[in-house]
C-alpha positions as CSV (number, residue, x, y, z in Angstrom):
1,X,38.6,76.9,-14.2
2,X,39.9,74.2,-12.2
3,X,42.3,76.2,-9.9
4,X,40.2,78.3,-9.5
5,X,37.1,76.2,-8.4
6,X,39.6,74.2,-6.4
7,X,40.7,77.6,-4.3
8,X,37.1,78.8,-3.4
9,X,36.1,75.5,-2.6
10,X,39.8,75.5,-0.2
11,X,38.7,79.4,1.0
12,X,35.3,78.8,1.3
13,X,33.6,81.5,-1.1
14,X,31.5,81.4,-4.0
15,X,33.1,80.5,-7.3
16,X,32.6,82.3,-10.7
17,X,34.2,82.4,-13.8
18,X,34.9,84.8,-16.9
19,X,34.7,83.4,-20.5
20,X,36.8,84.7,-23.0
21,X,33.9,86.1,-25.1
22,X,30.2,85.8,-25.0
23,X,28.1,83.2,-25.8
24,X,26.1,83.3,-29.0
25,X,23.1,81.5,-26.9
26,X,21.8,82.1,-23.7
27,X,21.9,85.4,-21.6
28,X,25.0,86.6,-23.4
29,X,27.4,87.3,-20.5
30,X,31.1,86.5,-19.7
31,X,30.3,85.9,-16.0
32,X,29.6,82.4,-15.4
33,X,28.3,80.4,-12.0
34,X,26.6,82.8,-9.5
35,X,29.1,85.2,-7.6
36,X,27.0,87.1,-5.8
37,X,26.6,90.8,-6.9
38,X,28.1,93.8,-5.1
39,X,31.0,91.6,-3.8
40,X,35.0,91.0,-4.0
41,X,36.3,88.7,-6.4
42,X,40.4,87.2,-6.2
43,X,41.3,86.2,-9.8
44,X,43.3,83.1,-10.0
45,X,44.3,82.2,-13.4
46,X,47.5,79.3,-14.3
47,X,50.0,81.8,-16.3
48,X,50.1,85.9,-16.7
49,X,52.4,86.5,-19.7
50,X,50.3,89.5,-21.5
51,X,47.8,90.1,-18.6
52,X,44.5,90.6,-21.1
53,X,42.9,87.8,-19.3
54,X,42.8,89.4,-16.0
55,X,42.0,92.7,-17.3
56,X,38.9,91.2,-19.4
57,X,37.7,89.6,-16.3
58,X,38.0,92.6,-13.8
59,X,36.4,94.6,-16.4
60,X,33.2,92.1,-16.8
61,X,33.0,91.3,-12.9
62,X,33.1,95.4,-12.8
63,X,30.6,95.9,-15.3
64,X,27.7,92.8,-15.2
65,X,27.8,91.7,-11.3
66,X,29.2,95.3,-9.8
67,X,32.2,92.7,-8.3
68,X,35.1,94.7,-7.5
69,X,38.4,92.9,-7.5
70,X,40.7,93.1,-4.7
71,X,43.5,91.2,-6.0
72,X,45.2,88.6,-8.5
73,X,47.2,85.2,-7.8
74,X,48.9,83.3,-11.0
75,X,50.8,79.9,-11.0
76,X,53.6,81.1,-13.0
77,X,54.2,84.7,-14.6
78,X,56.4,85.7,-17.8
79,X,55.0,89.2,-17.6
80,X,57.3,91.6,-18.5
81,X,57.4,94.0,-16.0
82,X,56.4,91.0,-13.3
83,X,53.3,91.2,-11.1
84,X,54.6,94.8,-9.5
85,X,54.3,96.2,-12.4
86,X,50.8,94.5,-13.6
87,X,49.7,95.1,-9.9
88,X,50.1,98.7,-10.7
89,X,48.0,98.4,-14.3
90,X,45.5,96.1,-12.5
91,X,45.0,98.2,-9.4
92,X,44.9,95.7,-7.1
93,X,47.8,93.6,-5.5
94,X,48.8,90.8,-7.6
95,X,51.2,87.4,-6.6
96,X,52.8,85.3,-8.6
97,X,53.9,81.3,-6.8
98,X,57.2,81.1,-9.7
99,X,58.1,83.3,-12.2
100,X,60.2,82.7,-15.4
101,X,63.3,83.7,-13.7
102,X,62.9,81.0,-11.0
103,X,62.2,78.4,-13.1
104,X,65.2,78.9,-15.9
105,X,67.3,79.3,-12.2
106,X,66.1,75.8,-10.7
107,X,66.5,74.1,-14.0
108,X,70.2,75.1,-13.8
109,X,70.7,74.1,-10.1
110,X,69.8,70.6,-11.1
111,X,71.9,70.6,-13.8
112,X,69.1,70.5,-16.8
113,X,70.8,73.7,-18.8
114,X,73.2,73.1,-21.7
């Protein structure tokens, strides 16, 4: 939530969130804060490993707020595939700052493997 409230407030564009599952209480939904209906949504999460995340939460902007989602930005990624191949599952471009790669390749630069 943090990220992600910290890069709408940086872009300047309303900021939502998805729960993992529905409240017990209150009006039930995963969509949190007040994106406004019929819009775009860029879902920023900290790690893609098995993707479910970002699936669950295009599929509930989709469904309760008609927000379509025009793309996906992650810290770090251990998908398999990488974010091509997610980009293509998602349907919308997806980008990744380091993946797992990069980081097993900078901690042998400075000298931290065995």
């Amino acid at each position: 939530i943090v990220w992600g409230d910290s890069v709408s407030d940086e872009l300047g564009v309303p900021f939502g969130y998805v729960r993992g599952e529905k409240k017990a209480h209150g009006v039930g939904r995963l969509v949190e804060g007040n994106p406004p209906e019929r819009s775009h949504a860029l879902l920023v999460d900290d790690t893609l490993f098995t993707g479910t995340s970002f699936l669950v939460a295009k599929e509930a902007l989709q469904n309760e707020r008609e927000i379509e989602t025009i793309g996906a930005i992650t810290i770090a990624t251990l998908y398999a595939g990488g974010t091509r191949a997610f980009s293509d599952l998602l349907a919308a471009p997806t980008s990744s700052l380091v993946t797992h790669e990069d980081i097993c390749s900078s901690a042998k630069v400075a000298g931290l493997s065995m």
